[in-house]
Structure formats: structure tokens, C-alpha cells
C-alpha positions in Angstrom: 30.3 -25.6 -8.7 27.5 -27.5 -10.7 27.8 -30.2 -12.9 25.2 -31.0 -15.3 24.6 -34.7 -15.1 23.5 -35.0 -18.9 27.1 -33.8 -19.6 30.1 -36.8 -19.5 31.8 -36.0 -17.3 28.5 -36.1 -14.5 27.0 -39.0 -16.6 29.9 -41.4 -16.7 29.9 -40.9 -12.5 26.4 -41.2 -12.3 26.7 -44.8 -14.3 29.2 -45.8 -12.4 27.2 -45.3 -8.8 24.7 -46.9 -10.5 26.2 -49.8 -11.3 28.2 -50.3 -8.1 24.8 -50.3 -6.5 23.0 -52.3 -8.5 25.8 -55.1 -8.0 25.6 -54.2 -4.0 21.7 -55.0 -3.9 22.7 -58.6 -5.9 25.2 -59.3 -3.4 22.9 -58.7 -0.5 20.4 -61.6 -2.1 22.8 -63.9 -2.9 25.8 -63.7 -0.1 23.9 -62.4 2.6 26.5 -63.4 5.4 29.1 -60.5 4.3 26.4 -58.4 3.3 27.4 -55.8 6.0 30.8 -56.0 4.6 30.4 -54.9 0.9 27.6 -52.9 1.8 30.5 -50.3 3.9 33.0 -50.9 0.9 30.6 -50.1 -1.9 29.1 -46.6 0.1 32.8 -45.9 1.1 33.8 -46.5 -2.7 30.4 -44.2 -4.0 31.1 -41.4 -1.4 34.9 -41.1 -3.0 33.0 -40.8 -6.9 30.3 -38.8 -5.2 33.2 -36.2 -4.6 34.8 -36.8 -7.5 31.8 -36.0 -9.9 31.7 -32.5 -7.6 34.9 -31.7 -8.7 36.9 -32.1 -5.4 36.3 -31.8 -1.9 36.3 -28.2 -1.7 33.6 -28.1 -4.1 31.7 -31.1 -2.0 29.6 -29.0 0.1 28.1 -27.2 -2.9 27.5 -30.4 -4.9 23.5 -31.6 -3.6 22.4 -30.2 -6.6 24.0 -33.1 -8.6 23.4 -35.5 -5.7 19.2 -34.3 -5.9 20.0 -35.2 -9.4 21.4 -38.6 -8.6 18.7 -39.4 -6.1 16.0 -38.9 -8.8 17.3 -40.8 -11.1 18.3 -43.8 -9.7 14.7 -44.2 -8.7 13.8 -43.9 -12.0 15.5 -46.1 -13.9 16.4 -48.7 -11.4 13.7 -48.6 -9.0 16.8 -47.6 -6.0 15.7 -45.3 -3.1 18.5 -43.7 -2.0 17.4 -40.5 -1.1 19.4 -37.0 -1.4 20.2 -37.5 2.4 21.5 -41.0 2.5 23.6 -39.8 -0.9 25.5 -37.2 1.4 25.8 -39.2 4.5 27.5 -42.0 2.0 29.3 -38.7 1.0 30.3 -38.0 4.5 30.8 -41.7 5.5 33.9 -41.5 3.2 35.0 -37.4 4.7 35.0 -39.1 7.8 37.3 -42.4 7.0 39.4 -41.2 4.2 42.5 -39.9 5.8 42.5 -43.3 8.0 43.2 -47.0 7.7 40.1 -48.6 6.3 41.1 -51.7 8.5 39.8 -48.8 11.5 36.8 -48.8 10.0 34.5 -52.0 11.3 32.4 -54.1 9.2 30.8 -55.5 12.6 29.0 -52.3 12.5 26.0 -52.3 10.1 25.0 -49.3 8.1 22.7 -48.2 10.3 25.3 -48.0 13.2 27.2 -45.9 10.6 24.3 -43.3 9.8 23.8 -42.9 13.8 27.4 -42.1 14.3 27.7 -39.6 11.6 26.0 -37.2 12.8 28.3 -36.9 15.7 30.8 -34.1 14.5 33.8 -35.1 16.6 35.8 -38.2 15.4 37.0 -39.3 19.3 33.4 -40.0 20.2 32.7 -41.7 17.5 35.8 -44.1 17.9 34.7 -44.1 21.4 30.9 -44.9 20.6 32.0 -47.7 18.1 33.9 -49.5 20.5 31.0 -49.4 23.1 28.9 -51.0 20.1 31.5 -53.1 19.4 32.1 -54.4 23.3 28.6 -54.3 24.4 26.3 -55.5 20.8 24.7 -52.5 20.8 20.9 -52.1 18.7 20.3 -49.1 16.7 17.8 -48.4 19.7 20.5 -48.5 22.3 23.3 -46.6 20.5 20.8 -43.7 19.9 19.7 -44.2 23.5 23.2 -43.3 24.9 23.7 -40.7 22.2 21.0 -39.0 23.1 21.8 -39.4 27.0 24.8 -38.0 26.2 27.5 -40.8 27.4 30.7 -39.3 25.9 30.0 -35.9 26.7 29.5 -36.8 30.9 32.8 -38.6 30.7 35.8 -37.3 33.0 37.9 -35.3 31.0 41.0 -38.3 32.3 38.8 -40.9 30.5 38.4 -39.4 27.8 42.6 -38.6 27.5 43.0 -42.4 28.6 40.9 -43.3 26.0 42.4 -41.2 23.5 46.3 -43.2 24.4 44.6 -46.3 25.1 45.2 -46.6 28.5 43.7 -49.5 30.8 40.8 -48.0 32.3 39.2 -49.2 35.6 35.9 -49.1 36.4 35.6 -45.5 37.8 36.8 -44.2 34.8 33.6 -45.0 33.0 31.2 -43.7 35.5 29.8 -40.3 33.9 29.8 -37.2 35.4 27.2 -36.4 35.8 24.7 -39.0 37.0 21.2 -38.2 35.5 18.5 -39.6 37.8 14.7 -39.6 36.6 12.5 -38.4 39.4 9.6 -39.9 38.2 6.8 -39.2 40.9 8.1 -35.8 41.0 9.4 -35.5 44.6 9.7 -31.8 45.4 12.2 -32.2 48.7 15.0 -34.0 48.0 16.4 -35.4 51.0 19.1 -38.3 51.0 16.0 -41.0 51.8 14.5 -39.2 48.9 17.6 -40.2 46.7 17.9 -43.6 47.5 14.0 -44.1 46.5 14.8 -42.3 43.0 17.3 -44.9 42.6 15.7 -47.8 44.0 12.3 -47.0 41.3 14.4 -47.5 38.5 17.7 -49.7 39.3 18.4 -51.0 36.1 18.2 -47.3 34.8 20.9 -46.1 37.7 22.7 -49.0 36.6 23.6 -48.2 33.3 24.0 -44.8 34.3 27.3 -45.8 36.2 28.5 -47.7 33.5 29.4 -51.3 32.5 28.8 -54.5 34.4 27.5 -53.6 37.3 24.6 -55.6 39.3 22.7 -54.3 42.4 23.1 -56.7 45.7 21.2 -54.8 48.2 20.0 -51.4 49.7 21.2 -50.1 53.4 23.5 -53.3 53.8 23.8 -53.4 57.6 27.4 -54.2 58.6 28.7 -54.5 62.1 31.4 -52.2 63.2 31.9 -52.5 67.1 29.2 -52.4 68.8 27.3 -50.7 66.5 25.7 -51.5 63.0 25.7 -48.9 60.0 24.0 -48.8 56.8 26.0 -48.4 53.3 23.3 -46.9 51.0 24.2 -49.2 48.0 25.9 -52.2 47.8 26.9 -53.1 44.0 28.9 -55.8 41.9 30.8 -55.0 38.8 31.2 -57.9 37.0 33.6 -56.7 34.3 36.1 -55.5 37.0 35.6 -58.7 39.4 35.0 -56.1 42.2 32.5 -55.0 45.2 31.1 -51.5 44.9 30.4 -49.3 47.4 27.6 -46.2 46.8 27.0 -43.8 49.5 24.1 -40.5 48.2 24.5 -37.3 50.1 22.5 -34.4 49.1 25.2 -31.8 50.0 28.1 -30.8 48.8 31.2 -33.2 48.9 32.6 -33.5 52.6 36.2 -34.6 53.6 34.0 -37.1 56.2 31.9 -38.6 53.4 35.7 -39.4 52.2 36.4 -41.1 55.4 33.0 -42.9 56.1 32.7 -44.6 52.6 36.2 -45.6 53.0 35.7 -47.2 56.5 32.6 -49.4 54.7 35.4 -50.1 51.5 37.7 -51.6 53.6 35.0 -53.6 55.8 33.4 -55.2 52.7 37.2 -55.9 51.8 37.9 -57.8 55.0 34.7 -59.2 55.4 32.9 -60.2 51.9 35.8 -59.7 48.9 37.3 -63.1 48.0 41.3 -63.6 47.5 40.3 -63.7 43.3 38.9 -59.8 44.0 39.8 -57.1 43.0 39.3 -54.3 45.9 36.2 -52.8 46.7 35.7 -49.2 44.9 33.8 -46.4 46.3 31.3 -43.8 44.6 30.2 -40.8 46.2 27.3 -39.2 44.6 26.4 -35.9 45.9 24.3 -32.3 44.9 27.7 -30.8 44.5 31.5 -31.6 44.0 34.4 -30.7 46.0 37.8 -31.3 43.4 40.0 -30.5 46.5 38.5 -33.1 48.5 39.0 -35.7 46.3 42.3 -34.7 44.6 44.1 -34.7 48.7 42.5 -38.0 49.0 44.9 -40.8 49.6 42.6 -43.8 48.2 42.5 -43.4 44.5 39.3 -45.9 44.3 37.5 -43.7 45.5 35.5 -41.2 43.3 32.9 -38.3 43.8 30.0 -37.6 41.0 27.5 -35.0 40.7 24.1 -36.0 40.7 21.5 -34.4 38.2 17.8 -34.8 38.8 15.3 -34.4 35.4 
């Protein structure tokens, strides 16, 4: 459907854009602390008149005729760059919010945040992406970062439905699945010293990779069991969760005794390092291949298993 914009019925739309954007780029000068705030409402109130003028939204997606229209001549006669793309991503902005509560929609998140996230097609990661932005402060720079990385995509299909109810999560839930490592001096054999090294180049990389709030305390922790002392590959904090964490890196597939030894160093850091304000010590196996029945007949729910992928 095409609406000529020299008609009235384009024309008095067009005028009215106009004008709500004019006023938006005086507010931005002279109120600049709500800025962010009036910016959303006025591209959420131009995306509804932007369908509107296209005579419905089944006639949206053959309308950027009328929005290259639009586009052209707002530059000309007000000097207002809004290009044919940002028209239809205001356009979309309000697709994606209409049918919920505008209260759901966050002013903390600036524009930018906005044009990021709608170009994700699935509404749940977006909710999920805007509270991560939300939580953490995330830059334009990070959020495209963990777009691009593919965060919601490598969560566990039960973090995702916990999510989804708003169910407490703990701090496995968030670890992704699975872990990219960088192997930046190209190692060709990967063997479990190997591993660790790949880790240890980059540890604020492997970091965020797990998650949220977690701070490296030391590689090959010796501990004393008997008469003997053993190793634990990776000893972590999570500060969010107020808890030890225990990483052990095998380069096979998931074993039942990789189950038992990393649980053996859980419970030691437990007895010997966790304070009575801790939470328990969690576990993280990361291995070359998972084993669902290993973990899903193992009795210690803190303990998880995660594949590890090497680019």
C-alpha cells in the first residue's frame, strides 16, 4: 500500500513526526537529564504514526517507500538526519513494545541500547539482554560484545525457563554452555596442561565467559589430603554468590570420577577455607565432551559439567 505524502492524509502524519521531533531535539538542549526519557517516548509515539500513515500494521512492511519519503524530507526542511533505517527501527521499536506495559520498557536504557537489541528477533533475549545491561551498566561496546559472543544463545535450556518464571538463579545457572576459549598461540595438541595455559593467557576473558562476579585466586591450589597433596586446576571467587569455586579441565569426555574428585576438593575448600557467612563451594567441570547421565545421577546439585569450545 503507498501513500503519497503530498496527499493529506500522508502530509498531516509527516507534520506531525516532524514536529514531535523538532520538540525532542529542544528538549535534549534544554533538559538534558531526562533526555533518555523523552527521547524513547517520542520514537515510541513516531513508530505508532509511522504505522498509522501506512495504513495499519499489515500494511507496515510495505510502507519504506513513504518512510524514504520521510527521511528526505525532514533533512530538507529541518536539517534532521534520520535516515530511512533509523525510521523503521523507531518503526519496529514500537512492533516490539506495543502489546506490553510501557512501564517494561526502561528509560535507563539509552537509544542506542535500544537499536542494539532490536535486531535480536526473539523478545526473551531481549528481556534477558536488558536486564544484563540493566544489572551490570553495560556500554554499547559491551552489549554488542556479548551479542556477538552469543551469551543467551549458550545458556542452559533450565536458565533460560528459570528466567522466563523468574526463578532465583544461582551461579551455575549463568555459566554458558558452551565455554568459548581463544587459543591464541595456536596450540595444535591439546592436552589438559595445554588447557589450563589457554585459560591462564587470558583470565579475565575465561572470566567473563563463566559469567557474573567471579575473581581468579590461584592456579594448581595444592591442598593436603592425607599424606598426600593434590592440585585443583582453578581456584575462583564469585562475589555475587558469596561462594568459593572450584574448576577442574579434562580434555575427555565427562567421567563419573571427575564427579567424585572435584567433589572431594568442594568439600575440602568447604572445611578448610569457606567462612560460616559462605555460601558452599560450587564445582565446574569443563571438558571436550558432556556426559548428561553423569551429571543428571549425581547427588551434589552444585556441581555442573560444560563443554569447552576452542576458536
Amino acid at each position: 500500500m503507498h501513500i503519497n505524502i503530498k496527499g493529506g492524509f500522508g502530509l498531516n502524519y509527516y507534520n506531525e513526526i516532524k514536529n514531535k521531533l523538532i520538540n525532542n531535539e529542544v528538549y535534549k538542549k534544554v533538559k538534558d537529564y531526562s533526555k533518555n526519557k523523552n527521547d524513547l517516548e517520542t520514537y515510541y509515539e513516531i513508530g505508532r504514526l509511522l504505522i498509522e500513515a501506512q495504513g495499519g500494521e499489515e500494511h507496515a512492511k510495505y510502507g519504506n517507500q513513504l518512510i524514504k519519503e520521510y527521511s528526505k524530507k525532514l533533512y530538507s526542511e529541518t536539517n534532521l538526519n534520520y535516515s530511512e533505517r533509523t525510521l523503521r527501527r523507531i518503526r519496529q521499536f514500537y512492533l516490539m513494545f506495543k502489546d506490553e506495559k510501557w512501564s517494561t520498557v526502561s528509560t535507563k536504557l539509552s537509544w542506542s541500547h535500544y537499536s542494539e537489541l532490536l535486531k535480536l528477533n526473539n523478545f526473551k533475549e531481549i528481556e534477558y539482554y536488558t536486564s544484563q545491561i540493566l544489572n551490570y551498566n553495560l556500554s554499547i561496546r559491551e552489549l554488542r560484545n556479548r551479542i556477538k559472543s552469543k551469551e543467551y544463545e549458550r545458556l542452559p535450556l533450565e536458565t533460560k525457563n528459570k528466567i522466563n518464571l523468574k526463578d532465583k538463579l544461582e551461579v551455575q545457572d549463568l555459566v554458558k554452555n558452551p565455554i568459548v576459549l581463544n587459543n591464541r598461540n595456536n596450540y595444535i595438541d591439546i592436552s589438559e596442561k595445554i588447557l589450563q595455559k589457554i585459560v591462564l593467557e587470558d583470565i579475565p576473558y575465561f572470566l567473563k565467559e563463566l559469567g557474573n562476579g567471579f575473581t581468579f585466586i590461584d592456579n594448581e591450589y595444592k591442598i593436603n589430603l592425607g599424606d598426600r597433596f593434590n592440585y585443583i586446576d582453578l581456584l575462583l571467587f564469585n562475589i555475587e554468590y558469596n561462594c568459593y569455586v572450584v574448576v577442574e579441565l579434562k580434555v575427555t569426555e565427562l567421567k563419573k570420577e571427575h564427579v567424585g574428585q572435584i567433589e572431594v576438593y568442594m568439600n575440602y575448600i568447604d572445611d578448610n577455607l569457606r567462612k560460616i557467612n559462605m555460601n558452599k563451594t560450587i564445582g565446574i567441570i569443563i571438558c571436550k565432551q558432556d556426559n548428561k547421565y553423569v551429571i543428571k545421577y549425581c547427588s551434589d546439585k552444585r556441581i555442573i559439567a560444560r563443554k569447552f569450545e576452542i576458536i
